[in-house]
N, C-alpha and C positions, 0 to 999 in steps of 0.2 A: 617551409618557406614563410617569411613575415613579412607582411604588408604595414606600412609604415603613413600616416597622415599626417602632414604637417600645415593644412590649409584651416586648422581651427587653432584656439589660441593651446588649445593644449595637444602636446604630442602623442599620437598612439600607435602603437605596436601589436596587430597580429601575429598570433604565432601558433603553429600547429603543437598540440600535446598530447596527441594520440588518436586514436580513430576514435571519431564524432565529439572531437574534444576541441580548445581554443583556448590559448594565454593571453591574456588582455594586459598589456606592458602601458601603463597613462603617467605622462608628467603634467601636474597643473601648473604653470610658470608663478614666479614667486608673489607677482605681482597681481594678480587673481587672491592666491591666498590671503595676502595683506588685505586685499579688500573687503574680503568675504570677515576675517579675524575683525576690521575694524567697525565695519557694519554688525556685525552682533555684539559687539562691545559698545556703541553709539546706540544699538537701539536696548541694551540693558541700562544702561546709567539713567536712559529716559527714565524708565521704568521704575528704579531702583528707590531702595527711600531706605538709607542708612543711618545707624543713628549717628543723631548731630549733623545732621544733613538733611533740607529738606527735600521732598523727592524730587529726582532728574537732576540735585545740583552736586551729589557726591563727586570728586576727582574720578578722571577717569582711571588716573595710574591707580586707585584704594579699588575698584570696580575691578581692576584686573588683578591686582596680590589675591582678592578675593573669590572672584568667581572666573576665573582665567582658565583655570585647568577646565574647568565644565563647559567655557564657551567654546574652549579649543577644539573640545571632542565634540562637540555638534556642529562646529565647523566644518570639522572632518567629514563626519557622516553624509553632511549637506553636500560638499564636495565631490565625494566619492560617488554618490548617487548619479546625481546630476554627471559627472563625468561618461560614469559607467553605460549609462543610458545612451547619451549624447553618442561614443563609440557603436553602442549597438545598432544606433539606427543608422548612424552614419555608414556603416561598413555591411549593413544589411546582412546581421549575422540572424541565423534564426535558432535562440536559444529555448533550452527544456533547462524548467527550472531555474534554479538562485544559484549566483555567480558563490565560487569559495575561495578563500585566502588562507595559509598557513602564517601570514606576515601580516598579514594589515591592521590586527588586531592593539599590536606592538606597534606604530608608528606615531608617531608625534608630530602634531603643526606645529612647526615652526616661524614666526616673522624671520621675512627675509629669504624662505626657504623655497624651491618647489616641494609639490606633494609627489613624490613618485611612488608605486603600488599596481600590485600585479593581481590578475583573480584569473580562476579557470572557469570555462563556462561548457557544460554540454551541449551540442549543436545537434540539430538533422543532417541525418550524411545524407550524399549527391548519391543517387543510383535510379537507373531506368525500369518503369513499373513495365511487366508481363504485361502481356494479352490477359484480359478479365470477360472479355462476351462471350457468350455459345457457350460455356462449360457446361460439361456432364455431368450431371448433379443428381447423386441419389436417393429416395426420400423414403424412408423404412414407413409402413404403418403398423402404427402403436394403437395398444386401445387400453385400457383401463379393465382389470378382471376383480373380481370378488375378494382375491388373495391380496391386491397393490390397497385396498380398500382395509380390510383388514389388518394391516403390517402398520397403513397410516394413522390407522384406530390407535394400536395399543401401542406405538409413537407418541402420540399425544396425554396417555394416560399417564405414561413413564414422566412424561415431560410435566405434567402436573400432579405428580404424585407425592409424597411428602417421603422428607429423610429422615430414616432408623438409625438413632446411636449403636454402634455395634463395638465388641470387648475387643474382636479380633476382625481384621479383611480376609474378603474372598472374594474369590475371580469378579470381578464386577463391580466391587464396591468401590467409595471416593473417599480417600485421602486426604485432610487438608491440616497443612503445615508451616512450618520456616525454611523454605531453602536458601540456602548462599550458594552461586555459583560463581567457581575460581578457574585461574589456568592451575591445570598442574603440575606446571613445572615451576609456577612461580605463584603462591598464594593470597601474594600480596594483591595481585592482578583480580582485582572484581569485577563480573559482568553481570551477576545481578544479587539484589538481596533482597527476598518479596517475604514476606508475613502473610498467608494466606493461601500458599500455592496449594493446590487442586490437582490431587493425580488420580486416574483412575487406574485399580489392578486388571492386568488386562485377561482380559477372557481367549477361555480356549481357541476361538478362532482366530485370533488378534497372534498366535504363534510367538507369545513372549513381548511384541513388540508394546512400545505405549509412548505415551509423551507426558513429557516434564520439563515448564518454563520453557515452552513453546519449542522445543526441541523432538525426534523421534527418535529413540535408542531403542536398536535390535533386541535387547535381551533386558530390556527392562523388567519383565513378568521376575526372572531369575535374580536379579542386582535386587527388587524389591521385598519378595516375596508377598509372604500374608502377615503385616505387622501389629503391631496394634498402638495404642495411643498413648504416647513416649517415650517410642523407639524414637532410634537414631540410626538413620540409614546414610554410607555411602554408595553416591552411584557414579562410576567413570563415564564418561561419552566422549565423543569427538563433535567442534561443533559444525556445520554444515558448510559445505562449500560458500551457497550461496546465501548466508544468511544476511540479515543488515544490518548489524554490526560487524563490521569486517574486519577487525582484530578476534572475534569469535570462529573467524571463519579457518579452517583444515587442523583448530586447535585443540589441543587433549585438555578435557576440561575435569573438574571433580565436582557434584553435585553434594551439598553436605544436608539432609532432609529430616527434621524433628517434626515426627507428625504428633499434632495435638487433638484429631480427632476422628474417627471413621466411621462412615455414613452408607446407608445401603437403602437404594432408591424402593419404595413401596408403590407399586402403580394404583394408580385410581381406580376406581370402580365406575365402570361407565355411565352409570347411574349419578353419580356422583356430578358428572359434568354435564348434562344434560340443563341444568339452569343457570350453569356457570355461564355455557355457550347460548343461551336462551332457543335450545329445541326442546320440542312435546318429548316425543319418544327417540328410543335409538334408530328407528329406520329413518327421522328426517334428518340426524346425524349422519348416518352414514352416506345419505344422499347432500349433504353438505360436501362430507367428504371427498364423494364422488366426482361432484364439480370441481371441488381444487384442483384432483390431480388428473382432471380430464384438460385444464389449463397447464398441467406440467407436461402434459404430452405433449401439445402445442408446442411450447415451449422446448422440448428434450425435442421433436423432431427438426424445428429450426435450428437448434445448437448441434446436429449431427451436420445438417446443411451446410452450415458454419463453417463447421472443423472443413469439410472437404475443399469448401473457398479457402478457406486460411493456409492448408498445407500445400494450395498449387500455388498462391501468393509467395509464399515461405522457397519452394523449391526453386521456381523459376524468376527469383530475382538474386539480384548478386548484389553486395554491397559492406564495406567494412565496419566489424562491430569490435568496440573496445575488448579488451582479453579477458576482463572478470566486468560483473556489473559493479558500478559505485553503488554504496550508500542508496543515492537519491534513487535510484533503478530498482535494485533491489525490494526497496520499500515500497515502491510503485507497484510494480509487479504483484507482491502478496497482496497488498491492499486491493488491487485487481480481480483477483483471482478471488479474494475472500465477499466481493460483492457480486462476482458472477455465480457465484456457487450460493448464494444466499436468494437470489435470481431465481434460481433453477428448483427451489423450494428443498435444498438438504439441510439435512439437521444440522445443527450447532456442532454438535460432539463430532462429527464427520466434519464441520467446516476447518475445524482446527486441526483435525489429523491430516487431512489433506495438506494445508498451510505447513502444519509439520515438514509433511515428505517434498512439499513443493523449497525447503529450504534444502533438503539434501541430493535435490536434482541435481543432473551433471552441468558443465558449465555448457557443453552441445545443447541441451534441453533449453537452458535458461538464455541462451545466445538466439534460438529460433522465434523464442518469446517476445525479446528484444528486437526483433529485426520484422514483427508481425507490427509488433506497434508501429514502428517508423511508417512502414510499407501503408498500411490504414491510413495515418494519417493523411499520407501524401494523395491515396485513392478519395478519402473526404473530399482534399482537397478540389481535387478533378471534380468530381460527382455535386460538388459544389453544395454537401450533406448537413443541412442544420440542425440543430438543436430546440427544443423551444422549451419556455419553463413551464409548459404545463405539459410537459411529456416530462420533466426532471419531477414533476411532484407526483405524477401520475407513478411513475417507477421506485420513488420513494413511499408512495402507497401502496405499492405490489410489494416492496421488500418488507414493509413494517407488518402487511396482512401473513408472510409467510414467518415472521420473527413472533408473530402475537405482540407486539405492540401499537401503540400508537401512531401515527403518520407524525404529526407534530413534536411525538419527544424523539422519533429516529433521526427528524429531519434537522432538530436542536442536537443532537449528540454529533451529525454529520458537520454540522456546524462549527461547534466546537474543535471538534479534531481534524475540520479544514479539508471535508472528503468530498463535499460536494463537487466539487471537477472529477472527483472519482465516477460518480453518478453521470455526471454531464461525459465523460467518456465513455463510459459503457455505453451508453446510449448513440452516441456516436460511431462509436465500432458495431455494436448491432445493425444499424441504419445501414451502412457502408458494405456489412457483409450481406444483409439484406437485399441490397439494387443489386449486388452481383449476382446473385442468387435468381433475381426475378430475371435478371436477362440471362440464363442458363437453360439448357436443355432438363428437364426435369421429368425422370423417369423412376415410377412411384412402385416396392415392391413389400412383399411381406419379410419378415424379420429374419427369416435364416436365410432368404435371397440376400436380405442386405448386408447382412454379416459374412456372410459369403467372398461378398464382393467388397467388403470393408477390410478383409483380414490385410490388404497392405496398405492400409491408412491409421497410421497415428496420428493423433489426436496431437493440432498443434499449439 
């Protein structure tokens, strides 16, 4: 069904394009355009100062042979914006994300012409939130033993141990080479070519599996083996349902891998870190240690919390979700999941395998995902759940103290790569699962009670 406005000077067209989708149909009449064209064409000749001309007095026709093409397209821009917007608010659309166009790229201002241009935009769907008070909420007690103290020892020693050139790999050892990844039925088709990629061979437990260019292949341990440095390896995969590049996705791909060199991690000597992390001895290390992951408990019993709010959310709302995630979705999601898990103080090497498998989840799994965010959003909403920026730096100081870096250079890399609303939502979704949570029935057990009574909850 398309809704149609014709009481602004430019016409616009709603139009449905799938669930939680919208086609934005705008004509800007000709006479707008002409305006817009000659007002940036009047205020460049100001400006202008060609030779044999002194400034402001060049013609205006030599102003347009000249820089005509260039005013056009930021005419355009200026237009399309200013349009786009105008609709949006106008028609009270409430969009995720940046509008996209298969066509607009191509279009041309014309004098004389309307602008006409379509974009799609992702929306929040309409759906009625559950009952959220009174839940039954179960809350495992965890405690921190001599064994989780230990494991997070020689975690850390690995993690700052230095790399051994080796002739040959073995189970465990890293990799690092040239991959090109192609489709295989057509190899002209590239979807990546990195200089440096990074594999690890995977270990007996790992059952063959491992990842390569952010991908998870079953039988990787086999496709690889134990190389050594200037093999040439092919490796077949398929790429993941739901990954974000979506021409990668249900595709037979061919990995082509020239390793240049193989490294096998030497763990430190805990002696060794001891003035790295500036403690006397190892016992006020291990009681450093002990504090962290006495705060991961904290933390892993609210996130079990969590899951049991999220999965009654998830069940008892109903509401239509697009058939595959887009791109933007898709990308959201890992980025999500890779700061919740970084959150929760797991390693690196575990962040990415997970990201791996979370690309090969089924599209059921990655659709509940989708339909948790909306659902939060909208309970925010209600709950009327803020944000403040000294809880976004505070939580960017808990991620940087779990990464061993800096607060200031995570917060500059977040920056840069535009993730900071990643932050500002996590924090939000915690908040939101949170008030649920405190207004629930909460009944506290030890760990095989809970697990007991967890066995038909998945984690949503």
């Amino acid at each position: 069904m398309a809704d149609t406005a014709t009481d602004s000077k430019n016409k616009v067209t709603i139009a449905d394009a799938g669930p939680c989708a919208k086609k934005i149909s705008i004509e800007i009449p000709a006479d707008v355009v002409d305006a817009n064209i000659g007002d940036s064409l009047a205020t460049l000749a100001a400006e202008a100062q060609l030779p044999g001309f002194r400034k402001g007095k060049a013609p205006q026709s030599l102003i347009e042979r000249k820089f005509g093409n260039h005013v056009r397209e930021e005419a355009k821009n200026q237009l399309v914006a200013s349009a786009y917007q105008e609709a949006v608010d106008e028609h009270k659309l409430k969009v995720i994300g940046e509008p996209t166009s298969e066509t607009l790229k191509d279009i041309k201002l014309e004098t004389g012409k309307p602008l006409k241009f379509e974009v799609e935009v992702e929306v929040l769907p309409e759906f009625e939130l559950p009952k959220f008070e009174d839940l039954d909420i179960k809350k495992p007690k965890l405690e921190v033993t001599d064994a989780m103290v230990q494991e997070e020892l020689d975690r850390i020693c690995i993690n700052e141990g230095d790399l051994e050139s080796q002739d040959e790999a073995s189970d465990g050892d890293y990799v690092t080479g040239h991959a090109i990844m192609t489709s295989a039925k057509d190899k002209e088709k590239e979807f990546y070519n990195i200089n440096g990629a990074v594999v690890q061979i995977p270990t007996p437990d790992k059952e063959g599996k491992g990842m390569i260019l952010g991908i998870a292949v079953d039988d990787l341990g086999k496709q690889v083996g134990h190389p050594k440095a200037g093999d040439k390896i092919t490796i077949k995969a398929k790429g993941p349902d739901n990954h974000e590049v979506e021409d990668l996705r249900g595709t037979d791909v061919v990995i082509e891998y020239e390793i240049a060199r193989v490294d096998r991690i030497i763990a430190a000597d805990v002696s060794q870190l001891l003035g790295m992390f500036g403690f006397e001895d190892e016992e006020q290390f291990r009681n450093a240690i002990r504090s962290r992951l006495e705060q991961r408990v904290l933390i892993r019993q609210q996130t079990l919390m969590r899951q049991q709010v999220a999965k009654h959310l998830i069940d008892n709302t109903t509401m239509e979700l697009p058939e595959k995630l887009s791109t933007a979705q898709a990308r959201r999601k890992l980025d999500q999941q890779r700061y919740e898990l970084m959150y929760r103080g797991v390693d690196q090497q575990k962040i990415e395998e997970h990201i791996g498998e979370l690309r090969s989840q089924t599209t059921d799994m990655a659709q509940r995902e989708l339909k948790l965010f909306f659902i939060l959003n909208r309970v925010a909403e209600e709950l009327d759940v803020k944000v403040t920026e000294a809880e976004i730096n505070g939580r960017i100081a808990q991620l940087a103290m779990e990464q061993n870096q800096r607060p200031d250079k995570l917060r500059q890399q977040l920056i840069q790569h535009n993730q900071i609303g990643m932050i500002f939502n996590q924090i939000r979704e915690h908040k939101t699962l949170d008030a649920i949570v405190a207004k629930g029935k909460i009944e506290e057990m030890d760990v095989d009670a809970f697990n007991n009574a967890m066995k038909e909850l998945q984690p949503a």
